[in-house]
ZAMARGU-4260 file (C-alpha; in steps of 0.2 Angstrom, whole numbers, plus 5000, padded with zeros to 4 digits):
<rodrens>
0) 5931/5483/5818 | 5917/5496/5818 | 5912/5512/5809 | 5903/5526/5818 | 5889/5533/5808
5) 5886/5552/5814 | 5873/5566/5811 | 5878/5576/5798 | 5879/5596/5797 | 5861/5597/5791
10) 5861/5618/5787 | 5864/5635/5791 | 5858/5638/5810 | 5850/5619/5808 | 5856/5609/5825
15) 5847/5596/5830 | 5835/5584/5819 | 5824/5569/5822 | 5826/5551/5818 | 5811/5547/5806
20) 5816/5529/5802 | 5829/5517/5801 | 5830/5510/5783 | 5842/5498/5789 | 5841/5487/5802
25) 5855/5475/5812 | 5861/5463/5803 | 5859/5471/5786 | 5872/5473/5771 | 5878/5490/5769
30) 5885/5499/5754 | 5897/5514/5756 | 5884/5529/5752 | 5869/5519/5756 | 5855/5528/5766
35) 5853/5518/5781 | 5840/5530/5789 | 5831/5548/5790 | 5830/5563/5798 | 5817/5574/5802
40) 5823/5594/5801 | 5811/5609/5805 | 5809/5607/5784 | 5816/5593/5775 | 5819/5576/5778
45) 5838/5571/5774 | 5843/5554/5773 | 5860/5549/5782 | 5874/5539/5771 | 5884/5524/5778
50) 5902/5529/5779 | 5909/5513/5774 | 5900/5498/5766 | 5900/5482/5779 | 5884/5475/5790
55) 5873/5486/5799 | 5880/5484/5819 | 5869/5493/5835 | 5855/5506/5832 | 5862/5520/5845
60) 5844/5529/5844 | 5826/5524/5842 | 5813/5532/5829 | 5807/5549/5834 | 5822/5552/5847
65) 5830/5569/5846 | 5849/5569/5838 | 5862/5583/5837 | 5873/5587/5823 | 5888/5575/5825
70) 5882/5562/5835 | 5885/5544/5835 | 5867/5536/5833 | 5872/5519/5826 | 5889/5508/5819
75) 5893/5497/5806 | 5903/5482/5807 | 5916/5478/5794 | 5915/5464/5780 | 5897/5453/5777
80) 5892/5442/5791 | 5895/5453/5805 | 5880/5447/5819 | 5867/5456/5821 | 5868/5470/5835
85) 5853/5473/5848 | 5840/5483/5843 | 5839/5500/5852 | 5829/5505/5867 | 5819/5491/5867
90) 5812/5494/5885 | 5808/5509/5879 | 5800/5501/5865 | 5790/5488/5875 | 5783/5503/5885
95) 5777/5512/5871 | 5757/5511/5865 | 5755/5496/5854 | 5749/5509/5840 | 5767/5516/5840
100) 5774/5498/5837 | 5779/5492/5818 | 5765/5482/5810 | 5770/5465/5808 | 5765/5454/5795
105) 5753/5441/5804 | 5758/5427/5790 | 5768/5414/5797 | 5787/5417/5794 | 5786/5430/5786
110) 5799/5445/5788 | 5791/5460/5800 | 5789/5478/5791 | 5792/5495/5798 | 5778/5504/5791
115) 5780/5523/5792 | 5761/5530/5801 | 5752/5533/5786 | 5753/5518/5777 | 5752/5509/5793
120) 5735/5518/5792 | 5731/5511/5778 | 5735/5494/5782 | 5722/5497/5797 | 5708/5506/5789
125) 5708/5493/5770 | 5711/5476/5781 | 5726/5471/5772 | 5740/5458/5774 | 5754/5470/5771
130) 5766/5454/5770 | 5757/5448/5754 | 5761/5465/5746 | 5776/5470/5735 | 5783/5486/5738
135) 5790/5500/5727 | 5796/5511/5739 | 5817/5513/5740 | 5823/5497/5747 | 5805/5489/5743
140) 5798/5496/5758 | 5781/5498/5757 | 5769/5516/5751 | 5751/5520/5754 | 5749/5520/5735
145) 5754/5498/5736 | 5743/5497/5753 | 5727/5507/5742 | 5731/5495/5727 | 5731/5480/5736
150) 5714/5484/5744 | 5708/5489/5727 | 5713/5471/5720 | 5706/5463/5734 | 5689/5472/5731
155) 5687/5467/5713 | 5695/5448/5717 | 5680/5444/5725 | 5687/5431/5741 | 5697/5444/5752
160) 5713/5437/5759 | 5715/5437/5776 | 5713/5455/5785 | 5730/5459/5793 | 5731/5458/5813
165) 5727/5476/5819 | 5739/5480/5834 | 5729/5483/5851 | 5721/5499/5852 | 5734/5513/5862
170) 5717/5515/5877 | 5702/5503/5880 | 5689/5508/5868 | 5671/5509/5874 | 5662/5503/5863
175) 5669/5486/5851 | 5678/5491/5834 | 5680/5511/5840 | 5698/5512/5840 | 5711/5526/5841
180) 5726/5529/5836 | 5742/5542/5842 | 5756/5546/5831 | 5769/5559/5835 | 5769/5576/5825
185) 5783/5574/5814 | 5796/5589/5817 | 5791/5598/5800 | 5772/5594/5805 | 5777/5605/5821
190) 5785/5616/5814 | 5770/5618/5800 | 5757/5622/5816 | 5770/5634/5824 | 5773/5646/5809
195) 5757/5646/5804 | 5749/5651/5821 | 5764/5664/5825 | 5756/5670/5809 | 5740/5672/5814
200) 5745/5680/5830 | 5759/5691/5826 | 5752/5699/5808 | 5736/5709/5804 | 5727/5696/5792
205) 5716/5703/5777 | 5712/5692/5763 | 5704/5701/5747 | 5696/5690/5733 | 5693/5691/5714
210) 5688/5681/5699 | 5697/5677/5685 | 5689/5672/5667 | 5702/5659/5661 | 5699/5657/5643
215) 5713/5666/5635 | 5726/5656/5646 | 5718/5639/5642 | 5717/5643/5624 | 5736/5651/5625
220) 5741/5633/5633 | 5730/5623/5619 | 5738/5629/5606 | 5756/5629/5612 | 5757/5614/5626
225) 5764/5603/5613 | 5776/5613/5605 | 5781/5619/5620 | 5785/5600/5629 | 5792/5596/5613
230) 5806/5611/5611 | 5809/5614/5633 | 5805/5595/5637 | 5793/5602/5650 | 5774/5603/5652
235) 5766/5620/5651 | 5754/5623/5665 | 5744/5637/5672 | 5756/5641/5687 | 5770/5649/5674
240) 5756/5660/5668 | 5751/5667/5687 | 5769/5667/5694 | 5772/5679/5679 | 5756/5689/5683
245) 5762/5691/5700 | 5780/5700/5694 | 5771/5712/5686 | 5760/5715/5700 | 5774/5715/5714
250) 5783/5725/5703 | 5771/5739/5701 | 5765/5738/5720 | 5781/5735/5730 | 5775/5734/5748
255) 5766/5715/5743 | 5784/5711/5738 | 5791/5719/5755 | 5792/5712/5774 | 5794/5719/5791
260) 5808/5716/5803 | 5805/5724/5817 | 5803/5743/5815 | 5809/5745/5795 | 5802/5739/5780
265) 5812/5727/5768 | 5810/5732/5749 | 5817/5719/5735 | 5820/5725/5720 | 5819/5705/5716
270) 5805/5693/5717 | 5809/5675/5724 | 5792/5665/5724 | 5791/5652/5735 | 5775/5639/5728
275) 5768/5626/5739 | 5770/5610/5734 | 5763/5595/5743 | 5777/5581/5752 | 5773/5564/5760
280) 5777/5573/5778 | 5766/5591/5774 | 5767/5607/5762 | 5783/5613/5758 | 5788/5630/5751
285) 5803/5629/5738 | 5808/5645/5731 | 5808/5651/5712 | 5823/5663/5713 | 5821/5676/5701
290) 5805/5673/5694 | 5805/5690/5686 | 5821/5688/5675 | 5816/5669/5672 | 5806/5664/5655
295) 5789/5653/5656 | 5800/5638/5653 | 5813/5642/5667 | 5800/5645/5678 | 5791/5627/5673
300) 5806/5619/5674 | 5810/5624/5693 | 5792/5620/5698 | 5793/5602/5688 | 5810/5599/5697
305) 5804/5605/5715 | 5788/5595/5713 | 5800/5579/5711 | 5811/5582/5724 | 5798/5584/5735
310) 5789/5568/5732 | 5805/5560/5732 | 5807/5568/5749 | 5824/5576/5742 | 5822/5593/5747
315) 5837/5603/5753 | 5839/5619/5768 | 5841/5628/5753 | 5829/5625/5742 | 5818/5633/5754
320) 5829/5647/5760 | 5822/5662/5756 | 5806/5668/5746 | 5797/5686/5746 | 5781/5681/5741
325) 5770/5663/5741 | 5757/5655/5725 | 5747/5641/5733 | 5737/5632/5721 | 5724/5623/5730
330) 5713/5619/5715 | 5724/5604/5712 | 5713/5599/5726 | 5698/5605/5722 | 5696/5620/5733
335) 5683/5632/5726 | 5689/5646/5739 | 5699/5648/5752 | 5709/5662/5761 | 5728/5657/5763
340) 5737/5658/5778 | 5756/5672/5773 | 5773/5663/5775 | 5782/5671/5788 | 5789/5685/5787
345) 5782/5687/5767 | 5767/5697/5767 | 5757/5691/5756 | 5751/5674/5746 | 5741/5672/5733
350) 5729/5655/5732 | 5722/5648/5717 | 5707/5636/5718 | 5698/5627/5704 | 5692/5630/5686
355) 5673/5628/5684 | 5660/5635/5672 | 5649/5646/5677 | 5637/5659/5669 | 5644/5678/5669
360) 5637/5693/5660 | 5650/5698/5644 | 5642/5715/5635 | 5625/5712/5642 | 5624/5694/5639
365) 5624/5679/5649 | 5639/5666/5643 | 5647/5650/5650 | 5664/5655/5653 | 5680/5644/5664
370) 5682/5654/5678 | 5692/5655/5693 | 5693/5664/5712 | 5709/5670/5716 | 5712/5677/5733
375) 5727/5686/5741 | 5730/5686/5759 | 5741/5698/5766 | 5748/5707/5782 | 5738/5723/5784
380) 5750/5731/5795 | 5763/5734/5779 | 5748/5732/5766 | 5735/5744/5763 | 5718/5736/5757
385) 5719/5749/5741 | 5739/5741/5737 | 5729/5723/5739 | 5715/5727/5729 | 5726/5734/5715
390) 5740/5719/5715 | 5726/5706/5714 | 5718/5716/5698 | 5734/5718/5690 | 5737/5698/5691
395) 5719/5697/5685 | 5721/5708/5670 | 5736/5699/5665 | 5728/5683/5666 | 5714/5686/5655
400) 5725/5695/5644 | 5742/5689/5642 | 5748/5698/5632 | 5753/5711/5646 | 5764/5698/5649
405) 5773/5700/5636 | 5773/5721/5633 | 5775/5721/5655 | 5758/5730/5656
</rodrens>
């Protein structure tokens, strides 16, 4: 006797979802609860739980196919020795570019991987035998971090093993050893291009800049990182510090916190900052709700917990629902400037880029102080440059003197 495995309701106004991998293939044990694949959404990736426990049976759908909510895209056969069930689509499959195929281990015997396109990349670009390679992915699968460790070790073990067989090249190369590569756009990848450039064609882009002298924050942090760890059992970073900076500045200059739809203008008289966190499929935009009634700690807190969830790819409809206004802190990167694209239909973001030293003038003298540039992009057709101008000064202000922070100056 078989079990159906469905679809599940994946969010409000969410229907349809792409399969991003099978986790499990036919001919696998099963537990009840066990993710056997994943799904692709226009903003998170959820993994789908086996309804009963049992032996994986047919795959009713192959990788990158389009799914609706509720439909059957594979079974599961009852008790542990159930025979294995034809993979699906396999002309389909055979048809396909042989860069779109899994990597196979080239060693003799060994068990073929699915690797997901970027550490199948990797594999590629470093020349390694991903079978030799221990994962420590879920299920043991394999990451990009294993594949750039491997290659690592094999650098500084002097002999290389043996390169892992490339697959053949999608298109006849011109030249020997220039080889391409096509991978389909995930659906949060599409998703990412489309918003993005209905933003650039739909609002009236302005970005304003400003620097910041970071010294008070950095010795603020110095002095109290480790008591704070210690008594909230989270770091202290610098993003509490601007998230706060920007209440008191959306809070004095209301239209940054506003957004259009259609001819009216939406005030909140709350601020929900969505901050851009970095996930294996793209940026994501979790939302801090009510960043203006949380503490430095509660606000920490969320950011710590939404950075793990995304790595973990654990991010839910809802995490992401929502938002008036967006920090992006691309100095974890090393941007030195850069002027941020708004989230749609928010107005306004505010990007941070790197510390660096650099010589300023201070009461007529030339010192070496940290400093950063801020910038704030917004949509110039609800935002007027003087309203711009004045919310980025106020977060400056209260950056190099945090105590406004506290007296909400």
């Amino acid at each position: 006797m078989s079990s159906e495995v469905k679809v599940p309701t994946l969010g409000e106004s969410v229907s349809e979802a792409t399969i991003g991998e099978w986790l499990k293939q036919p001919g696998d044990a099963v537990a009840a609860d066990e993710p056997v694949c994943s799904l692709e959404t226009d903003k998170v990736s959820v993994e789908v739980p086996a309804p009963v426990a049992g032996v994986m049976g047919e795959l009713k759908v192959a990788v990158g196919d389009t799914v609706q909510v509720g439909a059957i895209i594979a079974t599961i056969e009852e008790g542990s020795g159930a025979p294995a069930a034809p993979k699906p689509a396999a002309a389909k499959a055979e048809a396909a570019p042989a860069a779109q195929a899994p990597v196979e281990a080239p060693a003799e015997g060994a068990d073929a991987q699915t690797l997901s396109p970027a550490v199948r990349r990797a594999v590629l670009e470093h020349g390694v035998d991903p079978s030799t390679i221990k994962g420590t992915g879920k299920d043991g699968r394999l990451t990009k971090e294993d594949v750039l460790a491997a290659a690592e070790a094999k650098k500084s073990g002097g002999a290389a093993a043996p390169a892992a067989t490339a697959p053949a090249a999608p298109a006849a190369s011109a030249r020997a050893g220039r080889n391409v590569e096509r991978v389909k756009m995930t659906r949060l990848r599409q998703t990412i291009a489309k918003r993005l450039k209905s933003a650039q064609d739909n609002a009236a882009l302005l970005t304003t800049f400003n620097d910041v002298d970071m010294s008070a924050v950095i010795a603020a942090r110095d002095k109290y990182k480790d008591l704070f760890a210690r008594k909230h059992d989270v770091r202290l970073g610098f993003m509490g510090f601007f998230a706060k900076a920007a209440c008191l500045a959306l809070k004095d200059v209301p239209a940054v916190n506003a957004q259009i739809d259609g001819e009216e203008i939406v005030y909140h008289d709350y601020v929900d900052i969505s901050v851009a966190v970095s996930a294996p499929n793209g940026l994501v935009v979790p939302v801090v709700r009510d960043c203006d009634k949380l503490s430095f700690a509660g606000i920490e807190k969320a950011i710590a917990d939404y950075g793990k969830k995304a790595k973990e790819g654990a991010l839910t409809m809802e995490d992401m629902a929502g938002g008036t206004f967006t920090i992006s802190n691309g100095g974890v990167f090393g941007s030195l400037m850069s002027t941020p694209i708004i989230n749609p239909p928010q107005s306004a973001v505010l990007g941070l880029h790197r510390i660096e030293d650099r010589a300023v003038v201070v009461d007529g003298q030339i010192v070496i102080r940290p400093m950063m540039y801020i910038a704030l992009s917004y949509d110039h057709r609800l935002i007027d440059g003087r309203e711009a101008v004045t919310a980025l000064k106020i977060i400056k202000e209260a950056i190099e003197d945090p105590t406004r922070l506290l007296i909400d100056l």
